[in-house]
VEXZA-679246 format. One record per residue (C-alpha): residue number from 1; x, y, z. Coordinates in steps of 0.001 Angstrom, whole numbers, plus 500000, padded with zeros to 6 digits. Layout:
<rs>
+-----+--------+--------+--------+
: seq :     px :     py :     pz :
+-----+--------+--------+--------+
: NUM :      X :      Y :      Z :
...
+-----+--------+--------+--------+
</rs>
This chain:
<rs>
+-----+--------+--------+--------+
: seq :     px :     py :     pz :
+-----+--------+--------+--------+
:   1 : 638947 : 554884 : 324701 :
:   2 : 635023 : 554626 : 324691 :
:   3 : 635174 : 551298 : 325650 :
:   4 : 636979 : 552059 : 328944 :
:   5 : 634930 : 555260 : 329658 :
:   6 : 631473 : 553278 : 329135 :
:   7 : 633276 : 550555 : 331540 :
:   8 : 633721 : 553296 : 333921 :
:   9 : 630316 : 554595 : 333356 :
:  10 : 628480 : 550870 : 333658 :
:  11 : 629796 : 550016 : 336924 :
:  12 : 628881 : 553543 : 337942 :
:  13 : 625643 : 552905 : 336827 :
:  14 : 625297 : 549516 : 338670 :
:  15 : 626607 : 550917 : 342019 :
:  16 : 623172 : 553297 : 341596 :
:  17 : 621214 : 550481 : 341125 :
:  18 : 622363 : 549027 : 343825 :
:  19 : 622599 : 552078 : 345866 :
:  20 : 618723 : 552885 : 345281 :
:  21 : 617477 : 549188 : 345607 :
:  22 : 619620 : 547233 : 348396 :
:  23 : 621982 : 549957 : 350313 :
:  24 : 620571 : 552935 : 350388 :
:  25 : 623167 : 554470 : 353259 :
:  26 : 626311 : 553804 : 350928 :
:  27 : 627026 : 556186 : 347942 :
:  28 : 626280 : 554906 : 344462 :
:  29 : 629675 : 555484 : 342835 :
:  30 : 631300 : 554160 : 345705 :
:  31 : 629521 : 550551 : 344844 :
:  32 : 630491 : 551220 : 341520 :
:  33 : 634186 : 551539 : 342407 :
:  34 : 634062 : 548498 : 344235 :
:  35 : 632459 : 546452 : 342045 :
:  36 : 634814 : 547469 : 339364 :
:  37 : 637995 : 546828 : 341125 :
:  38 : 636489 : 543420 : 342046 :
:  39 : 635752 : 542852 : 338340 :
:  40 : 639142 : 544039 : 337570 :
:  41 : 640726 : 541664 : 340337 :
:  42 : 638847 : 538786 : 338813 :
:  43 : 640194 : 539429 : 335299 :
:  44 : 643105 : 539939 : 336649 :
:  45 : 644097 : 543193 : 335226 :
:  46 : 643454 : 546225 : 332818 :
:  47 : 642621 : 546792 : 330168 :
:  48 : 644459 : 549072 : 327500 :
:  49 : 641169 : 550905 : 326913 :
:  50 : 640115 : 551417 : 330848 :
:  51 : 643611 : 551969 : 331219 :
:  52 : 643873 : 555061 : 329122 :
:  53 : 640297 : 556442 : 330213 :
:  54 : 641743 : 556449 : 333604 :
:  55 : 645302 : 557556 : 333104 :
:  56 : 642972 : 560907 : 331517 :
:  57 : 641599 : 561288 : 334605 :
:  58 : 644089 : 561424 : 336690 :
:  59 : 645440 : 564155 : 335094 :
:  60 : 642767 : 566206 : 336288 :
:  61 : 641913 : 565074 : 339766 :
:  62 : 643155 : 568114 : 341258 :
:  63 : 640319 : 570214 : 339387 :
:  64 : 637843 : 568214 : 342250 :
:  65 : 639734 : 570419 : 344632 :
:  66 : 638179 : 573778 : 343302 :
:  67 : 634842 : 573507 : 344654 :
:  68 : 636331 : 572222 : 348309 :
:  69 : 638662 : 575044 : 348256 :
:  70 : 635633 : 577704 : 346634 :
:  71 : 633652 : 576419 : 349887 :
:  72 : 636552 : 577134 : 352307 :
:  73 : 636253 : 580577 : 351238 :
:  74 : 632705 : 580886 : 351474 :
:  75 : 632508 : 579521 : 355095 :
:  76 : 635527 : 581690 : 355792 :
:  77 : 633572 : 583460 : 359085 :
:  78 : 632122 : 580028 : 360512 :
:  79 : 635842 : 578917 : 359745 :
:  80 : 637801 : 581647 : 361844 :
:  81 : 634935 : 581558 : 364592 :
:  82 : 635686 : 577630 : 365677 :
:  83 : 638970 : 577557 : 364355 :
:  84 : 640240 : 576296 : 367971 :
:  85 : 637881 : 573265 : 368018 :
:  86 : 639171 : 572418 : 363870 :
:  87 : 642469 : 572635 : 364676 :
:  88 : 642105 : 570055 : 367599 :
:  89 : 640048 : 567931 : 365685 :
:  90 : 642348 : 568198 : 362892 :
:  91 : 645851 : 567293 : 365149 :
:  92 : 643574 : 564944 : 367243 :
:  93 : 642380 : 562696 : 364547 :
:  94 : 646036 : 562681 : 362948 :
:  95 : 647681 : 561281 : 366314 :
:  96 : 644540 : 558593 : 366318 :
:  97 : 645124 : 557472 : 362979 :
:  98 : 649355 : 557374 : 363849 :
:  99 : 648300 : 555563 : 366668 :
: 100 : 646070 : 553068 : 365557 :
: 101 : 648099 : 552408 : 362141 :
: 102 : 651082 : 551827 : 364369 :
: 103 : 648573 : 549250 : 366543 :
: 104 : 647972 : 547547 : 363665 :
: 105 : 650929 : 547065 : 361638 :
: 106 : 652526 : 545737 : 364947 :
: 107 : 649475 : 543371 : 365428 :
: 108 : 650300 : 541971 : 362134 :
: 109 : 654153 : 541833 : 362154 :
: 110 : 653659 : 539921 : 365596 :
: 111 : 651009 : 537269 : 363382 :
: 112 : 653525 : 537428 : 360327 :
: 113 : 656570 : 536214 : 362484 :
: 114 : 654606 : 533766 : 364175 :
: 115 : 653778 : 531676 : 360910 :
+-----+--------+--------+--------+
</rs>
């Protein structure tokens, strides 16, 4: 179980790195992630270790929702004032990404058929 957690925490690390030094604009865990799954896709899988580490965490993603839903609260006022231009954002973005997914999976059932 170490093992996987000081995986986690090495790629993590690197994805800093590289955040501070060569891409500043993208978030350092974010490079971590990626860089991990790449790793992971070149070994081809995962490890018991990692495996467990992760399997842990999962249990407790919804925990990450407490501060979110802590700030809702908070900004409850500013919330209610411009709740009109939220709720059209909200139900506008929604049909865009229906939309565009639908663009796209037809794009590539057309290229799929054609092969």
């Amino acid at each position: 179980m170490i093992s996987g957690l000081v995986q986690i925490l090495l790629f993590q690390s690197i994805g800093e790195l590289v955040s501070k030094l060569l891409l500043p604009t993208l978030p350092g865990p974010v490079i971590g992630l990626v860089l991990l799954v790449c790793w992971l896709v070149i070994r081809k899988g995962i490890n018991s270790d990692l495996a467990m580490v992760a399997d842990g965490f999962s249990q407790y993603l919804g925990l990450l929702f407490v501060p979110a839903a802590v700030g809702v609260v908070l900004f409850l006022p500013q919330l209610q004032a411009n709740a009109l231009a939220i709720i059209s954002a909200l139900v506008g973005s929604v049909i865009l990404t229906i939309a565009s997914s639908a663009l796209v999976a037809r794009f590539l059932s057309r290229q799929e058929h054609h092969e």
